[in-house]
N, C-alpha and C positions, 0 to 999 in steps of 0.2 A: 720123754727123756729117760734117762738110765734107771732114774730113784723113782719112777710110776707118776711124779706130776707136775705138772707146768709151773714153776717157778712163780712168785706171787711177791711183788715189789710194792713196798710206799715210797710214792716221792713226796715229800715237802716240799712247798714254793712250787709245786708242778705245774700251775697255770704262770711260771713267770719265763721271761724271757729265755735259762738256760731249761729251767725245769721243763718245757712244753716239749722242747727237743728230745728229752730225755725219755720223756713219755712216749715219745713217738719210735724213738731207735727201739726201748723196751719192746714195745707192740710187735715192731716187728721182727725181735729175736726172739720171740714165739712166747713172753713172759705174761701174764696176767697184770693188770698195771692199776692201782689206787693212785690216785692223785689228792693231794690236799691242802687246801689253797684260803685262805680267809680271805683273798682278792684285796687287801691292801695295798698292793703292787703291782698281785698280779693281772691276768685278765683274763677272760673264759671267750675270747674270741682266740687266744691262743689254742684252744683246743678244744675249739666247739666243733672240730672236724673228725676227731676221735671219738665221740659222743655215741656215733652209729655203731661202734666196737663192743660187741659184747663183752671183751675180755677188758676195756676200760670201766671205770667206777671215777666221780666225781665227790669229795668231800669235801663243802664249803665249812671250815672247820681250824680257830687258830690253838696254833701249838704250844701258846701260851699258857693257855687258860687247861686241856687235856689232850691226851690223843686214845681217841678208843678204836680199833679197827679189829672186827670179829674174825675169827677164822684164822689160817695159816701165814704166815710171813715170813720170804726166804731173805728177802734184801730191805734193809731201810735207806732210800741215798736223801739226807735231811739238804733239803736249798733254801727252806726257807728263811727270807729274810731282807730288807729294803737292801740293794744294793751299788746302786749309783748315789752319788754325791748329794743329787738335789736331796733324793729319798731320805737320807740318814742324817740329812743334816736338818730336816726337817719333821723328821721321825726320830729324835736323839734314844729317846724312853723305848718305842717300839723296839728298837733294834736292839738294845742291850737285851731287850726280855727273850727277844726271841734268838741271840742268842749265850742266852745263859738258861732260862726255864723253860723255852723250846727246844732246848740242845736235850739238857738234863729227862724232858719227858720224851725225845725219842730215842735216848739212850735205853731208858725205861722198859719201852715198848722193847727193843732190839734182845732188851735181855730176857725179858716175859717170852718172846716168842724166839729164841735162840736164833733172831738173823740177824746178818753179817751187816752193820752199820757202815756208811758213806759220809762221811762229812764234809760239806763245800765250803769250803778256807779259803784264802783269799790270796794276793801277791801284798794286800797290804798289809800281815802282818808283818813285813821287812820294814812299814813306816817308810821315812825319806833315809833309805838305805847308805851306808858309809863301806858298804861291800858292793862291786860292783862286774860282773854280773852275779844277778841274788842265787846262791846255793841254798838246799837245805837244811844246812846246819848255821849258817848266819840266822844267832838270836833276833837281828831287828833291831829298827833307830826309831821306838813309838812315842809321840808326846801324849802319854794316857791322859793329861787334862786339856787339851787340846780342844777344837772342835770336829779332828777326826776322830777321837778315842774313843768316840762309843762305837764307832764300827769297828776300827783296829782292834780296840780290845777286848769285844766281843767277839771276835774269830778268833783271838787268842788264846780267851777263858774258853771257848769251844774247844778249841786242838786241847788245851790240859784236860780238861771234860770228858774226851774221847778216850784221852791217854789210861786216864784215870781209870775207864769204867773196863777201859783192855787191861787193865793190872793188876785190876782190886776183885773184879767179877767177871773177866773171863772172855767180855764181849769180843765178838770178832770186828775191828774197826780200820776203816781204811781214810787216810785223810790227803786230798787234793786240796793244792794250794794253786788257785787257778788265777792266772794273767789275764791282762785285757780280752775282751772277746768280744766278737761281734757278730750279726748274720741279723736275717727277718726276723722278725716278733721284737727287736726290741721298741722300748717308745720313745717318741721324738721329743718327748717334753722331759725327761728323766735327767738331765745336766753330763752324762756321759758325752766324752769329743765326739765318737762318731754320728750319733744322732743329731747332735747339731751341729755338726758341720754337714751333714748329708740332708738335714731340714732346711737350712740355710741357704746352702748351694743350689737345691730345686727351687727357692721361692724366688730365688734371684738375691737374694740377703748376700752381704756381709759375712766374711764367716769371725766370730769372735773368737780371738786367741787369749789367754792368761796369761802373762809374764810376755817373753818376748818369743816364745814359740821355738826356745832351743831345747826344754828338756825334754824329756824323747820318753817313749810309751814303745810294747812290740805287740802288734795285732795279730791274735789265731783266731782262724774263720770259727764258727762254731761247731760243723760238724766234725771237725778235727777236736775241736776239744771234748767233746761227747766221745768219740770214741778211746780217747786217751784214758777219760773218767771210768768207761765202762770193763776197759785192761786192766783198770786199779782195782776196779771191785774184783774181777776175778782173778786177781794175781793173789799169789801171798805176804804180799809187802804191807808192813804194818806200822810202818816209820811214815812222815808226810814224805808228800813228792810232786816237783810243780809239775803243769800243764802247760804251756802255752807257747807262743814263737818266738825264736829266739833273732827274728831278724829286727834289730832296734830302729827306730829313725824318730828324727823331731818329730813334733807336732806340725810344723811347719811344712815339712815336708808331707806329713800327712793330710792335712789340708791341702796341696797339689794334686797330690792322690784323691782327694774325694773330687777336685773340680773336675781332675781329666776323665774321670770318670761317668759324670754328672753331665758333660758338655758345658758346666758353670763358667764365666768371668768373673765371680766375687773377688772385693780384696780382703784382706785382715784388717780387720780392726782388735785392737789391741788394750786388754784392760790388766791392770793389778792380780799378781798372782794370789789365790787361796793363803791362808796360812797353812803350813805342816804341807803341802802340796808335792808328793815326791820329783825330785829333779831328773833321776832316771829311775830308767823301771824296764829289765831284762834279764828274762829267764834265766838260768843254767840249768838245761834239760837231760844234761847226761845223766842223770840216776833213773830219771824217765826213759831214755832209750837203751837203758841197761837192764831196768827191772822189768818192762812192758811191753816186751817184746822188739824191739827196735821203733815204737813211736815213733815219728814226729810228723809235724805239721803237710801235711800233702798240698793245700789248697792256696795257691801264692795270690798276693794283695789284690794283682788287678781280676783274676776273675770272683774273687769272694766281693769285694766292692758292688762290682757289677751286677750279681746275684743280690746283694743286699739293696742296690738301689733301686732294682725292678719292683722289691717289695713298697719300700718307702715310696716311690712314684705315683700309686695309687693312695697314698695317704696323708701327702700333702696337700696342702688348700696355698695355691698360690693367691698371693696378694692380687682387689682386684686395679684394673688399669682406671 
């Protein structure tokens, strides 16, 4: 490269569902790549395929407690952190810590070693939005004592976190506020729609709907959202900026989408909505395809489905007869 040496990344959350990806795009835009992962979430079959890479490093290490990594550091992009429903709602503690004292120590690290911090923010700091579709300058509709708020508000205290360590010390920090996302590596047990409706569907189940299956979520395949992320890092845009796809539809309709997919006949079954449960949930991408070169999503519903169910396929256990 120009400056004499191969660029040198941490990912936090690197063994989880977006981090593995991330890991992998790195590798292959020629960067050196640390991963580090305390596997509370994540899993090391996500990236036990990169292991043979000399230019990968694996660090079973949580970011609570410190973060020490020797040597040079050109990017930190911090993922870690439970991040489906089941996760957080049942990790309430883990997730404020990681992040509030995970954020704060790889702020830390980013300023010790003058690299340009990533922080992965969520669509839910908008909460159950009263702006529709979510820009980003809409402050959010968050119930911080809620049983969402330790995740809402932990992506939130992140973003001021971030903001804070670009204004007071210098750091160079870039913050993605990412939409539903979906693709392989994620897990079937985790309470995200996709996964159980794509577990369901294969085992011949039921697929379970919350509420009555009219408020609407917008899916971007994963590797569209990895490379939006990686525009962000190397852009100069230093304000958040979502990620995600801006083509809305129910849940209901989503679950059509995973059966035609699946060759499934489940019906809906239909239980009680969450509390604090957002009603809708859609991007507004245009500062994304203004600042990041013209982004947007490339890869349309039915063939990321497709790609995603091949994976899940092998990793169901259908019920036996």
């Amino acid at each position: 490269m120009s400056d004499g040496h191969r660029k040198r990344a941490l990912v936090t959350g690197g063994a989880g569902f977006i981090g593995s990806h991330l890991c992998e795009r790195l590798l292959a835009d020629g960067h050196d790549v640390i991963c580090m992962d305390n596997l509370l979430t994540g899993d090391l079959a996500n990236i036990e395929h990169l292991f043979g890479n000399e230019r990968f490093r694996f660090f079973h290490q949580d970011v609570t407690n410190y973060i020490h990594v020797p040597g040079r550091l050109d990017f930190i992009l911090h993922f870690a952190s439970p991040a489906s429903p089941r996760d957080y709602l049942e990790l309430p503690i883990q997730t404020l810590k990681v992040g509030s004292l995970g954020t704060h120590k790889a702020l830390g690290l980013a300023r010790e070693k003058g690299a340009r911090f990533l922080l992965a923010s969520t669509s839910e700091v908008y909460g159950d939005p009263q702006v529709h579709p979510q820009h980003e300058e809409y402050w959010g509709h968050v119930n911080p004592v809620g049983p969402r708020g330790c995740y809402d508000e932990a992506k939130r205290f992140a973003e001021a976190m971030a903001m804070a360590y670009q204004r007071h010390h210098g750091v160079e920090t870039r913050i993605v506020r990412i939409f539903n996302t979906y693709g392989p590596r994620m897990r079937l047990d985790d309470g995200r729609v996709l996964p159980a409706f794509m577990g369901q569907a294969l085992r011949g189940e039921d697929l379970t709907v919350f509420g009555d299956g009219s408020q609407t979520r917008s899916f971007c395949y994963v590797d569209d959202l990895v490379e939006g992320i990686l525009r962000l890092l190397h852009s100069s845009e230093k304000m958040p900026v979502n990620i995600g796809n801006p083509n809305e539809m129910t849940i209901r309709q989503f679950g059509d989408a995973v059966l035609k997919v699946t060759g499934g006949k489940s019906k809906f079954v239909f239980h009680p909505l969450p509390q604090d449960d957002p009603k809708v949930r859609k991007p507004d991408i245009s500062k994304a395809r203004r600042v990041l070169g013209g982004w947007e999503p490339k890869i349309g519903l039915d063939e990321g489905l497709r790609r995603t169910a091949e994976y899940f396929r092998g990793r169901v256990q259908k019920p036996k007869a």
